[in-house]
N, C-alpha and C positions, 0 to 999 in steps of 0.2 A: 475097848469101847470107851474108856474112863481117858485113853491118851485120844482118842478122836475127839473126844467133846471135849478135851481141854486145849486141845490143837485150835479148835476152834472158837473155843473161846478168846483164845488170843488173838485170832484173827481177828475176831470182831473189835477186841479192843481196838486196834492196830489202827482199824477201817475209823472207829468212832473218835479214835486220836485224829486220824489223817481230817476226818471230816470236818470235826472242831474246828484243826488248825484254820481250814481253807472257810470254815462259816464266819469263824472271825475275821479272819483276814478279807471276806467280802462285806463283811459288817463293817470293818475301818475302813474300807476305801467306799464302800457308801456313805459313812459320815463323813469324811475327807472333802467329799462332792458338794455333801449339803453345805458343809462349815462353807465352799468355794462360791458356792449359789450366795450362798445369805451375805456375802463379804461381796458379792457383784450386784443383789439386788436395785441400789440406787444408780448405780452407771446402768443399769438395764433399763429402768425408768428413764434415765436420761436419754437412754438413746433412741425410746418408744418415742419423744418427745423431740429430738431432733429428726426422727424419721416422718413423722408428719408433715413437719414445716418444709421439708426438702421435696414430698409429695412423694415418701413409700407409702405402700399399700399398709394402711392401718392393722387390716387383720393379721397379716403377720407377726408383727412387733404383739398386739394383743394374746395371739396365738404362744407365742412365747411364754409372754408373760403368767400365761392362765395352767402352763404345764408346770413352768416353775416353782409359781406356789404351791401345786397340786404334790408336787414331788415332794418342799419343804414341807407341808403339813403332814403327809404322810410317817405313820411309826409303826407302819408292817414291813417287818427284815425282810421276808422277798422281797420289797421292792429294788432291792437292789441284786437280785436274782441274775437281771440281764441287763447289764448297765449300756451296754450300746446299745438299746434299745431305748431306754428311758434318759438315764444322766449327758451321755454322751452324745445321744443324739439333741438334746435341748444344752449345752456347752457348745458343740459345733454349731447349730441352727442360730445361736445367740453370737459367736465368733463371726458367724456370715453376717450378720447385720450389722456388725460393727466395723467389718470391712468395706460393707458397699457406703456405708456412713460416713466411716472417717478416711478419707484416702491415703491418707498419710500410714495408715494399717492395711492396706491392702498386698504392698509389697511381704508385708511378713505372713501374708494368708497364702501368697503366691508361693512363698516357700516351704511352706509344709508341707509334711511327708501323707498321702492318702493313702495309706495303709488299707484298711479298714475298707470294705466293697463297701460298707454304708454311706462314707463318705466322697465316693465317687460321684455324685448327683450334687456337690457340694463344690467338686474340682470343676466342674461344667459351669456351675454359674457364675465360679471367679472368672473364666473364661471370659464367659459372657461379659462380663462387666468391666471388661479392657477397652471391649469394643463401644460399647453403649455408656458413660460415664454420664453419671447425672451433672446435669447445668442447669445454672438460675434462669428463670426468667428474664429474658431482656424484649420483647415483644409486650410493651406497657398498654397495647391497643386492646389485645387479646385476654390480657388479665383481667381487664373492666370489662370483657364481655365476662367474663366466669365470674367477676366478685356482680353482675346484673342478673345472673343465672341462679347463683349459690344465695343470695341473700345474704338474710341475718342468720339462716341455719349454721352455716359455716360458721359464722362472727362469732353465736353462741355456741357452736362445740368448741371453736379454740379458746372460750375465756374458760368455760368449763375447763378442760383437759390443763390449762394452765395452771389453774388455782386445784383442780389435784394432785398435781405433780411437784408442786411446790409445797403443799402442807405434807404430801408423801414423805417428803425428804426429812434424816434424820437432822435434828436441832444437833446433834454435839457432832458433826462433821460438817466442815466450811462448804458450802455449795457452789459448783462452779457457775460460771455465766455463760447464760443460757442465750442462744442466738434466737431474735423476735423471728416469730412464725409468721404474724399476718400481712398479710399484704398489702395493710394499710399503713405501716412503718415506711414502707416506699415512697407515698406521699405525703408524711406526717412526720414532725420532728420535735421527741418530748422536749420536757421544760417543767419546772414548775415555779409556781406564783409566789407571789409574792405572803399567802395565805398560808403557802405550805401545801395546794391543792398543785396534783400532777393534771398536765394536761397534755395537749400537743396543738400543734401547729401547722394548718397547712401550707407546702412549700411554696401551693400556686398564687392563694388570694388573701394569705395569712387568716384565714380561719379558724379560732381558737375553739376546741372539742373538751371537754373531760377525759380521760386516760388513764382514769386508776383502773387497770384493767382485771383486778379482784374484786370489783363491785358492777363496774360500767362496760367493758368491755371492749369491742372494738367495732359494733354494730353502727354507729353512728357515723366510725371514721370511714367504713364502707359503704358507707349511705353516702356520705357527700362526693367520693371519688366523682362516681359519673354526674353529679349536680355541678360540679365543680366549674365555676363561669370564666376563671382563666386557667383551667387544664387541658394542656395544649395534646393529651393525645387519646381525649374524649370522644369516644367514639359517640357517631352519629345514631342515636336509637330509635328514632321517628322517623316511618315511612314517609317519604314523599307522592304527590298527587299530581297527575295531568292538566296544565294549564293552557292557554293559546294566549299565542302572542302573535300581534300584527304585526306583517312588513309590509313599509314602506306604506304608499299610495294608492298601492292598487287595492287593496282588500283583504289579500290573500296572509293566511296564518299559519303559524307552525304549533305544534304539538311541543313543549317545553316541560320537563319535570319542577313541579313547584312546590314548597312548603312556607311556612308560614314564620314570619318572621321579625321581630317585635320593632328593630332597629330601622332592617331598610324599609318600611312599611311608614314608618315618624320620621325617615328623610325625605321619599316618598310627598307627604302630606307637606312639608315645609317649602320642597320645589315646585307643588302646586299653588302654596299659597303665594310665592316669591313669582310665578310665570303669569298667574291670574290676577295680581295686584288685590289679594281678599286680608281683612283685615284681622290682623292676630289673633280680635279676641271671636270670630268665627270658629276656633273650636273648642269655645265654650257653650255657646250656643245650643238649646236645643235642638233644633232640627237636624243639627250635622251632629250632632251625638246619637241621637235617634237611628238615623242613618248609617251612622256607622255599626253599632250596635246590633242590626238587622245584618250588615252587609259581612262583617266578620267579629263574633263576641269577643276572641282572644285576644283585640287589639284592645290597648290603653290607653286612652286620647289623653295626650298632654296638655298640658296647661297653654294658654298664651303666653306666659314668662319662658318656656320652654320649647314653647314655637320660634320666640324671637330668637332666644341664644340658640336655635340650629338654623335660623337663615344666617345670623352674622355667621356662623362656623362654615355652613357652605359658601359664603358669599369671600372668605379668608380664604380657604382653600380652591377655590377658580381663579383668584386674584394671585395667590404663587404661580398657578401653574400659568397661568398668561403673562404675567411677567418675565419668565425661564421662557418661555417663548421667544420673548420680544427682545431679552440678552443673548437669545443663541441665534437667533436671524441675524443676517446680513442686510437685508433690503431696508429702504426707508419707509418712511409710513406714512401718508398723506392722511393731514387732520381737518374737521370739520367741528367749528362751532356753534351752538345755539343756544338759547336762555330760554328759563321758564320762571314761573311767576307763583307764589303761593296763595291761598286764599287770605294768610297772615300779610299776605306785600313784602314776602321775602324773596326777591331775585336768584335764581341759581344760575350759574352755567353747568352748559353740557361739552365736553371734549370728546370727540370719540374718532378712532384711527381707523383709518384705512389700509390695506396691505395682502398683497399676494403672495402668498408663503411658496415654501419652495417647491409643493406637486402644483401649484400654478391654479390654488384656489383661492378666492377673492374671498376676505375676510372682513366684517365690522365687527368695532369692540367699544364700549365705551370706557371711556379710560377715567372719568373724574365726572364728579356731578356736585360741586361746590356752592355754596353763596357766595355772591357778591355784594360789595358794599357802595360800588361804582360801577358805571358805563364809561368811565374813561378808559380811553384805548390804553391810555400808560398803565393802565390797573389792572386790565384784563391781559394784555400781552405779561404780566407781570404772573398771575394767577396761569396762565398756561404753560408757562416755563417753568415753575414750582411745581406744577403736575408732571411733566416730562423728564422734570431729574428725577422725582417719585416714582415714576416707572421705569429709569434707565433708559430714557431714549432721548437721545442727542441728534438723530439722523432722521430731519424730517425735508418731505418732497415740496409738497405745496399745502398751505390754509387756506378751505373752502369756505367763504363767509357772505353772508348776504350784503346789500347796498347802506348799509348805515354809514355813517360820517367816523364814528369812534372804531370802527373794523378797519379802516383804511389806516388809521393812526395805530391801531394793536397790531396790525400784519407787519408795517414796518417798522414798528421796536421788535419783534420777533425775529425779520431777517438782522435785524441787527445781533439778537441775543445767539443765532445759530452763525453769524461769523465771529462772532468771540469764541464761540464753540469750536470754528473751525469746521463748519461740519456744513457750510453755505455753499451751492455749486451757483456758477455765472453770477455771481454778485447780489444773485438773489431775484434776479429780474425775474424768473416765473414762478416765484413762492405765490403770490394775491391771485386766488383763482376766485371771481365774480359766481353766484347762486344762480342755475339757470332758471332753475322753478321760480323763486323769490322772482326775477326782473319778469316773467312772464306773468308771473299774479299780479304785480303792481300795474304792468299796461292794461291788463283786461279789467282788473275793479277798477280803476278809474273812471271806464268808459260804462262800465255798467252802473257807478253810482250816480253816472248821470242818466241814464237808462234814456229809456222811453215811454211815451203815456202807454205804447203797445202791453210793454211789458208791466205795466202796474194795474194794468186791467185785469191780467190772466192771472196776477197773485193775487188782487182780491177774491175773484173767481173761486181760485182754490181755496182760498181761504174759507170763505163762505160755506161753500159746501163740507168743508172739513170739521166743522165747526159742533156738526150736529149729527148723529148717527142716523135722525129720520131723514134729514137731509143727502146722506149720501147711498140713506137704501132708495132713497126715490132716485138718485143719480144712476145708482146700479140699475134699474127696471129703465131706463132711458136708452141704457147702455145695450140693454137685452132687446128692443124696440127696435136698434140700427143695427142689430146682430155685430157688435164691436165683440169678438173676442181677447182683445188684449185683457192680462192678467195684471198688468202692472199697476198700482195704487197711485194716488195723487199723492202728492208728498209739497210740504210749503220748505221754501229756501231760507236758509242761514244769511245774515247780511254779510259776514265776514267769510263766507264760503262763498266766491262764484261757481265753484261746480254745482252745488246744491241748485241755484239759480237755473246754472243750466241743464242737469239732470228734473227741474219743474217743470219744466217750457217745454224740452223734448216729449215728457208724457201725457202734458198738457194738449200738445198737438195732434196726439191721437185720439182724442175723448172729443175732438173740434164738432163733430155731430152734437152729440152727446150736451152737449154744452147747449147747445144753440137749441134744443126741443125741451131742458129744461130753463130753460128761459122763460119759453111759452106758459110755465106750467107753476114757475113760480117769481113770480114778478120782485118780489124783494133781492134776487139774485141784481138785476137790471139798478134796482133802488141802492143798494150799497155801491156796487160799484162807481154810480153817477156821483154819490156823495163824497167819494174819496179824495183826498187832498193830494195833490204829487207832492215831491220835493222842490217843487217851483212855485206852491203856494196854489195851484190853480186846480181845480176840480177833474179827475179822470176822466167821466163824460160816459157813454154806453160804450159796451164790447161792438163792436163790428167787424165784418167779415176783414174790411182791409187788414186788421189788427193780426189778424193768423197767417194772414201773407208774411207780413214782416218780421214777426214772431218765427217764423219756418226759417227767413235769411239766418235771423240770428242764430238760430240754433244750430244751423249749418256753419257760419261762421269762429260758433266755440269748440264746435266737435276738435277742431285743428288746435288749438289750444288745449284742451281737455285732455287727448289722448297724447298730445308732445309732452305736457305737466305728468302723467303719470309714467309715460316710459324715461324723462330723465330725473325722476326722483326714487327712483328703486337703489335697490342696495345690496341685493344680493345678484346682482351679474355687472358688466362693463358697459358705464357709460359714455366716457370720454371718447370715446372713437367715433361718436358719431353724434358729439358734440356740436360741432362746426357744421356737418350737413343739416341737423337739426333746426339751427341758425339761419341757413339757407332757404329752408323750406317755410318757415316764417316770412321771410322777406321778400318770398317770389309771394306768397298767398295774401301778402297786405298789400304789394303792388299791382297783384291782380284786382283785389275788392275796392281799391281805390280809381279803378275806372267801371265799378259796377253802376246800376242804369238809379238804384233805390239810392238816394240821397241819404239816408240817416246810414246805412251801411255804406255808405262812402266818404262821410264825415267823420265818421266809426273807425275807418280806417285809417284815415289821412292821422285824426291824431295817435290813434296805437303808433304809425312808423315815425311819427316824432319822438315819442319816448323811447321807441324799437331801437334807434341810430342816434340815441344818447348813450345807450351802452355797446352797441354793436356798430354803428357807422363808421366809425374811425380803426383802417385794423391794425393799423400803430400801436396802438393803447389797449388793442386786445391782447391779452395772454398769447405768447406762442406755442403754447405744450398744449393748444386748442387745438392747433395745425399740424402739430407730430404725432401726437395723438393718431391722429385721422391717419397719415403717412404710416404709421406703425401697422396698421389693419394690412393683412393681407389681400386683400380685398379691394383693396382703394391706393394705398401708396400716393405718388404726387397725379397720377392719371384723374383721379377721383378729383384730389385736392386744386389741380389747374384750373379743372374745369368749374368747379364750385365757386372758384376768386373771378375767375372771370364772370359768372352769371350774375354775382351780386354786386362787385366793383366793376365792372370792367374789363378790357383785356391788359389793358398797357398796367393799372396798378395792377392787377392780379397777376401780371408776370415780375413783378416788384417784389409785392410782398413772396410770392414766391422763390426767389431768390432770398430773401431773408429767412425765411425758412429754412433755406437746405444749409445756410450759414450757421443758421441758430443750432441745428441737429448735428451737425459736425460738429460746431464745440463742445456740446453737450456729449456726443458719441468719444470725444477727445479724454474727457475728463474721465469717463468710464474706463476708457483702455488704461491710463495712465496708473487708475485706482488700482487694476489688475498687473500692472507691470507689464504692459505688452505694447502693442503701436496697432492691436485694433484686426489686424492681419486673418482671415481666416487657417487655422489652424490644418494644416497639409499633410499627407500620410510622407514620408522620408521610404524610398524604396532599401532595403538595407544593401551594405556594401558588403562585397564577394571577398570570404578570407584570402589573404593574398599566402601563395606560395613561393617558394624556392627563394636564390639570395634581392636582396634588396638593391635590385638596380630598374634603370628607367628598363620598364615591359610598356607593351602596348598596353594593358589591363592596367597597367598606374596612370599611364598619360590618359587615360580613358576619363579615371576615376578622377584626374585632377580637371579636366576641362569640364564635365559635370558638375562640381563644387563651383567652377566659375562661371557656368552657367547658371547656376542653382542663385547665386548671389548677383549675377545680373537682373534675375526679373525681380528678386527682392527690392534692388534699388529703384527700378524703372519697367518692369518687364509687368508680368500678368499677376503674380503674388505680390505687388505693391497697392493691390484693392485693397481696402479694407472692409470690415465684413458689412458695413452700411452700404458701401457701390454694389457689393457684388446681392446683395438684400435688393436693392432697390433694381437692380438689372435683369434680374427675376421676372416673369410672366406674373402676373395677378392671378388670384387666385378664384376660383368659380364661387360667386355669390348666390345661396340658399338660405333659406330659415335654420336651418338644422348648424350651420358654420357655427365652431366654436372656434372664438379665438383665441383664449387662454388655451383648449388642446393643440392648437397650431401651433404655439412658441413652444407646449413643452416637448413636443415633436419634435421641433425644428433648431433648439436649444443648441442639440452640440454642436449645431454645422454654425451655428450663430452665438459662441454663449457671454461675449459681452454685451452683444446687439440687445441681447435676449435677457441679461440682468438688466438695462437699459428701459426695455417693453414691461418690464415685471413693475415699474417703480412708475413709470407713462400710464400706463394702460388703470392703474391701480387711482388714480386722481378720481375722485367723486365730481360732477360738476352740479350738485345740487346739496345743500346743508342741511335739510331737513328729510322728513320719512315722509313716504307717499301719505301718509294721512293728517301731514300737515302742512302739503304742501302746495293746498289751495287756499289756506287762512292766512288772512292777514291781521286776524287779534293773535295775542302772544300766546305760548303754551302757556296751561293752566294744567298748577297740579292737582288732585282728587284732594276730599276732605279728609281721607286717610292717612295717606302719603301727608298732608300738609299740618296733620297734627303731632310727629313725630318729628324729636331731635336730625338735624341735619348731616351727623356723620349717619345713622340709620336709612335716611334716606337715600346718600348717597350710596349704601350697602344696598339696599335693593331694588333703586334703578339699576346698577351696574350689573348684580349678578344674575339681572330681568335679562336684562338685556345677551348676554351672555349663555343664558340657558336656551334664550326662545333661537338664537343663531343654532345651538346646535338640531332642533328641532325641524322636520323637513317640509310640516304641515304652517299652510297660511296662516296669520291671525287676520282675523275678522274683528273688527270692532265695533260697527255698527250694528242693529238687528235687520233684517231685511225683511220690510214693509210688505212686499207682496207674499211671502209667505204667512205673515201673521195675519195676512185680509182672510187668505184661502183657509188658516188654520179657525178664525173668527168663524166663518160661514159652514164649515163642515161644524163647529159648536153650536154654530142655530138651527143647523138640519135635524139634530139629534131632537130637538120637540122640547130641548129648556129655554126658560127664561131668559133675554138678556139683563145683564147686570147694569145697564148701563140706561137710565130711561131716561127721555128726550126731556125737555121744558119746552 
């Protein structure tokens, strides 16, 4: 029994030796662990700290870190009981993060042995992460949606987690350098001052920030990303809203996405103020600050110092792109001058081009709006050739100028300065193109300023009753009396406008009732008139019935003037072509009224065709590019033109002149081909020639192809292709005459079968034959500038006539310059229907 229990007592020893050995031996290789942890602690911190910035999932790295300590604080020896459980699995779990961190350690995680079934779920993710390897951000659009999303919370967990990570780390070990986490080092570039303050800088718009990122952080620097006014890849974070915009004429809109926006909105305002002629300091003004303020708060109205410097900036950048224009065309440009007059008596001139660009649209531009110091011709031809090397244009067609004596001396120092140029066609003889408007206004005010008593009755008339508002409500109840439905208002005439004159007379003649019942009713109408002086010193006399007879001729008589003045002084379509029929129509309708039965209309007339055939009677000395013009129309050609010379000259000249005509066009169509290097030749399709086969001796198929060639170069010489493309233009059928006929779409139609004919047409057709704008081209007092315009420096002025000018061409809508009288009567009377007051009380 005594050898059994001591048998076993040594067993037990045996057991409690073996046990020892192995509790120690798991006690040292548990401390082994810890010593291995506590010796990695700060590269584990580090690497919590690059795994954020790279965008691992934080919990993890945390997850680590909070077992780690959990294990080093621990001092109960089991815990190291089951160390693949506890040490090894938080060693491996720490090895995985520093593999998918550092790539450069990935290869040696690839290589290790996974023994261990634990760490099989470990060989999986290295796997994984062959396939999927983290990359930076290069999608800078997308980042500024997350740093709009994440805010400042982000901002403020990464300055936190920095400034713990950094006071984490031990003082007596050198710390490595840490790669910037935030997002805003992307856009920001430190620095520090000159104070010894850190700061940063932004890359876009130089922005200086704070950047000590242990007190300030980096909240700021992602605040300004998306503020950022030149970061170019700023996303857009304001919705946009449904706006209508009009097209065109008709009415009709589209639905447009619109937001709001501070710039083009203050360019906006400037091309209004530059199209409207309104003056700078209008948006200082209350009312239009008022208005604005109602109409959109988020706008800023600028200053008028600020309105000025963005007309000059638009008026600078229309003026490049028109120039690049006018050096990459080929064609010439036909120029037209006129002067205006300041309120100061400072003289300007006006230059402005004409020219058919190459889709075959008829363009005006104005090119210069200078002062003068002279009306002499040598001074002005001097001033317009100092504009045209300003603009680069050397290549001009003809100068459209009215009847002055100093225009005849400027036109020819000008042909003279464009054959030093070189740049002169036919010597110059069709540069001086006469103003048709201009000679039409001088024949008809002469005769109206001598009028007649007729007509000086019906403008006191007018007068009279205009004078007074009780006076023309008794007019209106007259009106109602003879049941006169006309709507049109009485209007008194301009001295220096005969249209005004005759748009008085015409409405004057429908109120003729009307007149003569308030006659009856108010006898001081009869009393002024009787007392009126004429221009011949002698008393007007009473209105009588004869006076509306001859009043009716007249008006009938200017209608023919009126509507010729307005259709050759337009500017945006082709008027030269029908220039010279124009002419014609004039001169049949003063030889008709000069056998009319009314004496004062036949005196009327007699003298108009004497000044009529001081400028158009002799057709020598008229311009020929009047009469090629015309020839150029499809429409007309010399059929049109024969007959035209015959009805006003004659047969025998008018087969004269035409003949110089078809001379004058041919050397002009001469000079064209030449410029092109050609002989003029309509351009022919060549049928291609048959590859030849077998050896090179005389076949039927060679002698074929050689007597072809010499046929081919016979009609070149003399045959049917020695047309040029003017014969074979003019040998042509004419072309069916409608309202609807465009003949700029004609040439460009017709271009390739014609296309020197047709640069020829582009530079003809393009001639203005009137120097001024329809609404000035009934006055015979000078332009006058506004008291705006005329208080400002003269290079400003010239800045916004020209880029006025230039804006309103692109614009498809008329301007109106006038108000129009019968609607403001109709808008008056619906305002005294309402039951107010007029403002306006009689004496």
């Amino acid at each position: 029994m005594k050898e059994k229990s001591s048998a076993q007592a040594k067993k037990m020893e045996e057991l409690e030796s073996r046990f020892a050995i192995d509790f120690a031996k798991s006690k040292s290789e548990v401390e082994m662990a810890k010593a291995d942890i506590e010796s990695q602690r700060e590269t584990l911190e580090e690497i919590y700290a690059r795994g954020f910035n790279l965008g691992v999932e934080i919990e993890n790295a945390k997850d680590i870190e909070v077992e780690a300590k959990a294990l080093l604080s621990s001092d109960d020896d089991d815990s190291g009981s089951d160390p693949n459980r506890s040490i090894y699995w938080c060693l491996f779990q720490w090895n995985l993060v520093v593999s998918l961190l550092e790539f450069s350690c990935i290869e040696d995680l690839r290589a290790c042995q996974y023994d261990d079934p634990h760490l099989l779920v470990f060989k999986d993710m290295v796997q994984c992460s062959d396939a999927n390897k983290m990359e930076n951000e290069t999608e800078t659009v997308n980042e500024l949606q997350i740093v709009e999303t994440v805010g400042e919370s982000n901002a403020s967990t990464d300055s936190d987690s920095t400034t713990n990570n950094i006071e984490s780390e031990p003082s007596s070990k050198k710390r490595k350098m840490v790669k910037e986490r935030s997002m805003a080092w992307r856009y920001f570039n430190k620095f520090t001052d000159s104070e010894g303050v850190k700061k940063a800088r932004c890359k876009f718009c130089s922005e200086e920030y704070v950047a000590d990122t242990k007190h300030s952080g980096t909240s700021n620097l992602l605040l300004h990303i998306p503020k950022c006014p030149t970061n170019p890849y700023k996303a857009e974070g304001s919705q946009t809203t449904l706006g209508f915009q009009p097209q065109g004429l008709t009415g009709d809109v589209s639905v447009i996405p619109w937001k709001f926006d501070q710039e083009a909105c203050r360019r906006a305002l400037a091309r209004m103020i530059i199209k409207d002629e309104l003056p700078f300091i209008s948006v200082e003004k209350d009312g239009f600050r008022d208005f604005v303020r109602s109409l959109q708060p988020l706008f800023h109205i600028p200053s008028r110092t600020t309105m000025t410097r963005d007309c000059l900036e638009i008026y600078h950048e229309a003026r490049l792109a028109l120039k690049s224009i006018l050096k990459e065309s080929k064609q010439r440009i036909c120029i037209t001058t006129d002067t205006w007059t300041s309120i100061q008596r400072i003289n300007y001139m006006c230059v402005t081009a004409h020219y058919i660009d190459n889709n075959w649209k008829l363009h005006k531009r104005i090119l210069n709006f200078c002062p003068i110091t002279s009306h002499k011709g040598q001074d002005l031809a001097s001033g317009i050739a100092k504009c045209l090397l300003e603009w680069g244009v050397d290549k001009v067609f003809t100068v459209t100028v009215d009847n002055a004596s100093s225009n005849d001396v400027m036109v020819r120092e000008l042909s003279k300065q464009f054959t030093r140029w070189n740049t002169n066609l036919m010597e110059g003889k069709h540069v001086h193109v006469r103003c048709m408007a201009h000679i039409i206004n001088l024949v008809v005010q002469d005769e109206l300023r001598d009028g007649s008593v007729s007509v000086e009755r019906i403008r006191q008339a007018v007068r009279y009753i205009r004078q007074s508002p009780a006076r023309w409500k008794k007019f209106k109840e007259c009106c109602d009396l003879d049941r006169i439905t006309s709507k049109k208002s009485l209007c008194l005439d301009v001295p220096t406008r005969w249209n005004s004159t005759y748009l008085m007379l015409k409405v004057a003649t429908v109120y003729e009732e009307a007149f003569t019942k308030y006659c009856d009713i108010d006898y001081g109408l009869m009393s002024c008139i009787s007392n009126c002086i004429c221009d011949d010193g002698q008393p007007a006399g009473p209105l009588l019935s004869s006076d509306w007879d001859s009043v009716r001729r007249i008006v009938k008589f200017l209608e023919i003037f009126y509507e010729l003045t307005l259709k050759v002084s337009g500017t945006l379509y082709i008027t030269s072509n029908v220039h010279f029929l124009e002419i014609c129509v004039v001169d049949s309708s003063l030889k008709e009224l000069m056998q009319n039965e009314d004496a004062f209309l036949r005196e009327m007339a007699k003298n108009m065709k004497e000044k009529f055939d001081k400028y158009w009677g002799d057709p020598h000395k008229m311009n020929k590019m009047i009469f090629i013009s015309c020839v150029l129309d499809p429409r007309h050609k010399f059929n049109t033109l024969s007959f035209a010379l015959g009805s006003m000259f004659g047969e025998t000249v008018g087969l004269k002149i035409q003949e110089d005509v078809k001379t004058c066009m041919d050397t002009l169509f001469n000079v064209y081909a030449m410029k092109n290097g050609g002989s003029g030749s309509c351009p022919s399709t060549s049928s291609p020639s048959s590859p030849s086969s077998g050896p090179s001796s005389p076949s039927s198929s060679s002698l074929l192809s050689k007597f072809m060639l010499d046929l081919k170069q016979h009609k070149k010489c003399g045959g049917v292709d020695s047309k040029t493309e003017l014969d074979k233009y003019l040998g042509e059928d004419v072309e069916e005459d409608h309202e609807k006929f465009n003949i700029l779409g004609w040439w460009k139609l017709n271009s390739p079968r014609f296309p020197t004919l047709a640069e020829m047409a582009r530079d003809v057709l393009a001639i203005p034959i009137s120097s001024v704008a329809s609404e000035s081209a009934f006055s015979t007092g000078g332009r006058i500038l506004d008291p705006f315009r005329s208080s400002l420096t003269p290079r400003l002025v010239q800045a916004l006539v020209c880029v006025q000018d230039w804006l309103r061409n692109e614009s498809t809508t008329s301007i109106k310059i006038e108000e129009d009288l019968d609607n403001l009567e109709q808008l008056e009377a619906e305002f005294m229907n309402t039951g107010r007051e007029p403002c306006i009380v009689d004496i």
